[in-house]
MIKOL-187245 format. One record per residue (C-alpha): residue in one letter; x, y, z; residue number from 1. Coordinates in nm, 2 decimals, m for minus. Example, Ala and Ser with C-alpha at 12.3 -4.5 7.8 and 13.67 -1.06 7.14 Angstrom:
residues 2
{A, {1.23, m0.45, 0.78}, 1} {S, {1.37, m0.11, 0.71}, 2} 
//
This chain:
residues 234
{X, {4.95, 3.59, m2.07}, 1} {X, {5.04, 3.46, m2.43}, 2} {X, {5.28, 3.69, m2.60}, 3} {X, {5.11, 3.79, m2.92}, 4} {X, {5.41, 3.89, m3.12}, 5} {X, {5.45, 3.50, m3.09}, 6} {X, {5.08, 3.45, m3.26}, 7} {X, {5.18, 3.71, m3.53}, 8} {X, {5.52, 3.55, m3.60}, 9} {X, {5.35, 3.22, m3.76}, 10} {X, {5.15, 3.46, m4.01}, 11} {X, {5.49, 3.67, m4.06}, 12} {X, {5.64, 3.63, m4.46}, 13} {X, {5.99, 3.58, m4.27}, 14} {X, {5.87, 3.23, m4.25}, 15} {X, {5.87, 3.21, m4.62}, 16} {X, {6.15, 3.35, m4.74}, 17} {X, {6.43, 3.09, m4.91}, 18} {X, {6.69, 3.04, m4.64}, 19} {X, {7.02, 2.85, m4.67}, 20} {X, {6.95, 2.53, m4.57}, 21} {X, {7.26, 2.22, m4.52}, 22} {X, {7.58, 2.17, m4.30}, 23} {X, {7.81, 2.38, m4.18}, 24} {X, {8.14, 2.34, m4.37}, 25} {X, {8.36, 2.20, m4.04}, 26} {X, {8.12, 2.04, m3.86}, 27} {X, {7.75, 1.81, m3.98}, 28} {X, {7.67, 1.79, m3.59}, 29} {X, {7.69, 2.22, m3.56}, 30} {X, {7.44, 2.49, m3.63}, 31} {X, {7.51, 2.64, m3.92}, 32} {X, {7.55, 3.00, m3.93}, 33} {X, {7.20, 3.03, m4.16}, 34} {X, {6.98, 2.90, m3.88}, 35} {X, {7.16, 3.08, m3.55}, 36} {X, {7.09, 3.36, m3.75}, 37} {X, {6.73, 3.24, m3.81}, 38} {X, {6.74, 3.20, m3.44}, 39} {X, {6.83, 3.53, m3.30}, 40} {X, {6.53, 3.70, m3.56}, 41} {X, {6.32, 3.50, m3.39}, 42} {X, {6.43, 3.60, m3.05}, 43} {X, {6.39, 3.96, m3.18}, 44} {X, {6.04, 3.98, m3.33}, 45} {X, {5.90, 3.78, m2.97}, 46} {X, {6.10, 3.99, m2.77}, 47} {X, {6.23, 3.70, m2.61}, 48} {X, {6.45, 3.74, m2.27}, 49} {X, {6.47, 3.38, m2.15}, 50} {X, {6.59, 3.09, m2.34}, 51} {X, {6.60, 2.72, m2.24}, 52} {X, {6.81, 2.51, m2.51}, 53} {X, {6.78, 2.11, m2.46}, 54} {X, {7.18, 2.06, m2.55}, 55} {X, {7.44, 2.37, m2.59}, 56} {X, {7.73, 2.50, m2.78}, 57} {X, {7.72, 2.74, m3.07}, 58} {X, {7.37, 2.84, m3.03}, 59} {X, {7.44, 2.89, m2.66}, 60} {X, {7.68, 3.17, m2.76}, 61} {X, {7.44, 3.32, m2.97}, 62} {X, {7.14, 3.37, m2.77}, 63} {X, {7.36, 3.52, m2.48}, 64} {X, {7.54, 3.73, m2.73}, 65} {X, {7.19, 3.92, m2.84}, 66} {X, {7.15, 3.96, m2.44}, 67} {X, {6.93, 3.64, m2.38}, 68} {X, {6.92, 3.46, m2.04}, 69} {X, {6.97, 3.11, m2.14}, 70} {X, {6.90, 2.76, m1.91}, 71} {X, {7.11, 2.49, m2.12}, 72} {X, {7.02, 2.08, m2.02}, 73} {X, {7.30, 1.85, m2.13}, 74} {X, {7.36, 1.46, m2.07}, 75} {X, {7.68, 1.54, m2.14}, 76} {X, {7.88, 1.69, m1.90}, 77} {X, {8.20, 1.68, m2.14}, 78} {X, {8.03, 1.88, m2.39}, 79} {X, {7.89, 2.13, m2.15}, 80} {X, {8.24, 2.18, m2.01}, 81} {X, {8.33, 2.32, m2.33}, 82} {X, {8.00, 2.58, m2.37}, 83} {X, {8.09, 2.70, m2.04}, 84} {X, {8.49, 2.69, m2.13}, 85} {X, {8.36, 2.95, m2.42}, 86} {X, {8.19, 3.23, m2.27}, 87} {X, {8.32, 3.56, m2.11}, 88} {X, {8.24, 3.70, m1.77}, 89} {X, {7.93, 3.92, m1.92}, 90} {X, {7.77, 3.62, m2.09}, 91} {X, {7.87, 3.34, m1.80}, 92} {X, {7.64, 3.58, m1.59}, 93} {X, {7.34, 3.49, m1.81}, 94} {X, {7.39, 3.14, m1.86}, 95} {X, {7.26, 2.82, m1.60}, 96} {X, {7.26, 2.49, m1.69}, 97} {X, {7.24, 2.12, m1.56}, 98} {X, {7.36, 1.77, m1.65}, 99} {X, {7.09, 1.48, m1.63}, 100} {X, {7.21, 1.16, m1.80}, 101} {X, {6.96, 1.04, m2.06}, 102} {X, {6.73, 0.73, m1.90}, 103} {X, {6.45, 0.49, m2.07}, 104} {X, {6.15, 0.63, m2.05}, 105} {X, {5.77, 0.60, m2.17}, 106} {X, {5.68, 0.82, m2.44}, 107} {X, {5.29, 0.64, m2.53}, 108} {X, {5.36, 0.32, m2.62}, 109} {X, {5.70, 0.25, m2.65}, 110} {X, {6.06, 0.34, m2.48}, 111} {X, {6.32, 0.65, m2.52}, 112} {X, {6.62, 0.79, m2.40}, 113} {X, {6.53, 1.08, m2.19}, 114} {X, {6.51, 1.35, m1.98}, 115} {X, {6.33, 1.33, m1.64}, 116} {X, {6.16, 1.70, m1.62}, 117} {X, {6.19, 1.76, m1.27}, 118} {X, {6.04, 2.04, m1.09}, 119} {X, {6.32, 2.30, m1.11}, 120} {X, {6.34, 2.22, m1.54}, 121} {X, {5.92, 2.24, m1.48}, 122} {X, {5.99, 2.61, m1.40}, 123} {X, {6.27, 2.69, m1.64}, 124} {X, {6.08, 2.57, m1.94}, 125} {X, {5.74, 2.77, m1.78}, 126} {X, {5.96, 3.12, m1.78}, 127} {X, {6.09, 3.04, m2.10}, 128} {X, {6.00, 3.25, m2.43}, 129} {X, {6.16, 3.01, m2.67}, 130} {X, {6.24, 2.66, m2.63}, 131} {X, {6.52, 2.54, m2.84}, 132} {X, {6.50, 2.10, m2.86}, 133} {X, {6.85, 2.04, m3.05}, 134} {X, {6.92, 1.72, m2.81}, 135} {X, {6.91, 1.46, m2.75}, 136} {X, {7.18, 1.33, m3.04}, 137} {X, {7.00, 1.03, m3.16}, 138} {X, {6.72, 1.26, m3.33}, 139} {X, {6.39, 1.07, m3.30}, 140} {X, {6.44, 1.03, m2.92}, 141} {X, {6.39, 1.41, m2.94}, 142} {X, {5.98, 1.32, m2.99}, 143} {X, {5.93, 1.30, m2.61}, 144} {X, {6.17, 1.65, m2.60}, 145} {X, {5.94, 1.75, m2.80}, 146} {X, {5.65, 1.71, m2.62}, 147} {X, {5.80, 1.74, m2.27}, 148} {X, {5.89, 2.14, m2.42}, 149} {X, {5.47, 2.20, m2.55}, 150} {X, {5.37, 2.02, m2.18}, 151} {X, {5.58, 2.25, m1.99}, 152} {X, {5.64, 2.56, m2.21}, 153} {X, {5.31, 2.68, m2.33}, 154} {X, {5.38, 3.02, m2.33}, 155} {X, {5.69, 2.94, m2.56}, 156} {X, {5.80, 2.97, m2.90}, 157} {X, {5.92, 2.58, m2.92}, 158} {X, {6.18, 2.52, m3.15}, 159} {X, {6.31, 2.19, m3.29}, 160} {X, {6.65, 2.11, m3.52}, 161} {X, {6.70, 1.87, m3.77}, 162} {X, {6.33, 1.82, m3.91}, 163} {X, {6.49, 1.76, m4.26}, 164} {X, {6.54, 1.38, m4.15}, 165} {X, {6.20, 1.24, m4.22}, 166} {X, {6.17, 1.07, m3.89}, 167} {X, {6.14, 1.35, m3.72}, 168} {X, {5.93, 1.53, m3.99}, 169} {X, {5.68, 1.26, m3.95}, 170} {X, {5.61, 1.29, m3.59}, 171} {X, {5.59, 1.67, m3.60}, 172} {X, {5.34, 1.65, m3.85}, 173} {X, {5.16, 1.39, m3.64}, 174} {X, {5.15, 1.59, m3.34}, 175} {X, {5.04, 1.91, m3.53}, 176} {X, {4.74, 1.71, m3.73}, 177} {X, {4.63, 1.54, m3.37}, 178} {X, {4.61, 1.88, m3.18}, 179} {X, {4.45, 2.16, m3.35}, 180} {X, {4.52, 2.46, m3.14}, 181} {X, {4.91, 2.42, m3.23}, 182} {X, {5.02, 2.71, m3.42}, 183} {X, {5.34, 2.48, m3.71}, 184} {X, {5.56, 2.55, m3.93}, 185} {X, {5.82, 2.39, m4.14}, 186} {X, {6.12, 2.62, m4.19}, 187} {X, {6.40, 2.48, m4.41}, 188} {X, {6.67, 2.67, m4.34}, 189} {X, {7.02, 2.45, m4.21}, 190} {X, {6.93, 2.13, m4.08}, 191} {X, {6.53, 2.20, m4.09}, 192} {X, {6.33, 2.41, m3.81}, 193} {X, {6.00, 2.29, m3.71}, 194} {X, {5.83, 2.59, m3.48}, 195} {X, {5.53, 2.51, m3.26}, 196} {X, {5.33, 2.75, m3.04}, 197} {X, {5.00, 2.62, m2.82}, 198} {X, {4.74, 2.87, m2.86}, 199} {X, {4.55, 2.69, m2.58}, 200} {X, {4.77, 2.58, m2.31}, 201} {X, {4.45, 2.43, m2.11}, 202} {X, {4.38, 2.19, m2.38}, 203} {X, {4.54, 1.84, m2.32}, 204} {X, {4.80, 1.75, m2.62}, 205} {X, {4.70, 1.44, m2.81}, 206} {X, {5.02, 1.27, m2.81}, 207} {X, {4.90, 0.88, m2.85}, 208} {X, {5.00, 0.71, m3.16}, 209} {X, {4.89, 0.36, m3.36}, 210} {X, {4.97, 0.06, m3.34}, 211} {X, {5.28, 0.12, m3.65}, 212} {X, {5.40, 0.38, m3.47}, 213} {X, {5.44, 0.21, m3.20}, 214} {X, {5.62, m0.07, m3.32}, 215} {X, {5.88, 0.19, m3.51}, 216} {X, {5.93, 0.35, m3.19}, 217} {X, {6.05, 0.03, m3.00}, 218} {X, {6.24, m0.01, m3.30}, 219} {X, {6.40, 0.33, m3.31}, 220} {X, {6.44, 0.25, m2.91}, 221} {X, {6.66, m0.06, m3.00}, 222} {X, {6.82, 0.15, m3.25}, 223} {X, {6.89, 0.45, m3.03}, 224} {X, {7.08, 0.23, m2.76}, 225} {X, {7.36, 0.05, m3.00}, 226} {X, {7.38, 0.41, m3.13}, 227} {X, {7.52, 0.55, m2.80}, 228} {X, {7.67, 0.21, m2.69}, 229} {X, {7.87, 0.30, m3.00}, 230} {X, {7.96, 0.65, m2.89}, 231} {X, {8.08, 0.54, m2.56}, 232} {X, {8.37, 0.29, m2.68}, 233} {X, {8.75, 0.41, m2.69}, 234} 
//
């Protein structure tokens, strides 16, 4: 059964309200106190219980602060040591999570870094009532997130960070114009929020791109490599 409060949420005038948009002052790569706040609204008005967050950290804290059950996916186990390292007893007791090192895979018809969804993530993103893609770091990898969070969560409020870069604007706009019965919107409040929500969860997504796009993507793919190459020297 589709929640409805998630159907009313895209016709809701929250959406349109002017939010604080930018970095937090300590730190580019964190949510900014505008959006978690953004975040737990949304968690009220669906009445969402179960969370599933592709990468962790601040927002982490906040869903299991408002009561959430949240399933967090890392490729770093470092980083994840450190969510965990945060949380009291009450909110440890609500949390899961697993590490999975990023790997090449086929997204169309070019490579990314990413996830394998196996079948335990299969049924963590299918009880999920929002989806939270804020990973993997190198931001247009998160595409085949993206997609991999609509395939497997379509009873979920899907939510995805840092759609003010216009990489990642683009291809959310793409996948929105190629599949009609997704519900989009364009928040700008931190670092950008792009919410989708498949109103038909039988229909196939249309996920193939041209012939550009596909040479950008091996591109980005090149790209995306020297990038953490470069994050994993001394």
């Amino acid at each position: 059964m589709h929640n409805p409060d998630i159907r009313r949420l895209f016709d809701d005038s929250y959406l349109t309200q002017e939010f604080e948009s930018g970095d937090d002052p300590h730190s580019d790569a964190a949510l900014p106190a505008a959006s978690l706040e953004f975040l737990l609204e949304l968690c009220r008005k669906i009445s969402a219980k179960r969370v599933f967050e592709f990468g962790s950290g601040r927002s982490t804290q906040a869903f299991l602060g408002a009561g959430c059950s949240v399933f967090s996916l890392e490729d770093s186990s470092f980083w994840l040591s450190k969510t965990v390292e945060s949380l009291g007893d009450d909110e440890a007791k609500l949390h899961e999570s697993a590490v999975s090192m990023l790997k090449t895979r086929m997204a169309g018809g070019f490579p990314v870094l990413g996830w394998r969804i196996d079948k335990e993530l299969k049924e963590q993103l299918g009880r999920a009532d929002l989806i939270l893609v804020d990973s993997p770091h190198f931001t247009p990898f998160r595409e085949a997130t993206l997609r991999a969070s609509l395939q497997y969560g379509p009873q979920a409020l899907t939510v995805l960070d840092d759609t003010r870069i216009p990489t990642v604007s683009r291809f959310c706009d793409r996948l929105a114009n190629r599949n009609p019965q997704l519900l989009h919107k364009r928040v700008a409040v931190g670092h950008g929020f792009d919410l989708f929500f498949r109103t038909d969860p039988l229909r196939p997504l249309v996920c193939a791109v041209g012939f550009y796009e596909t040479l950008k993507g091996w591109r980005r793919y090149f790209q995306g490599r020297a990038f953490y190459r470069a994050l994993e020297k001394p």
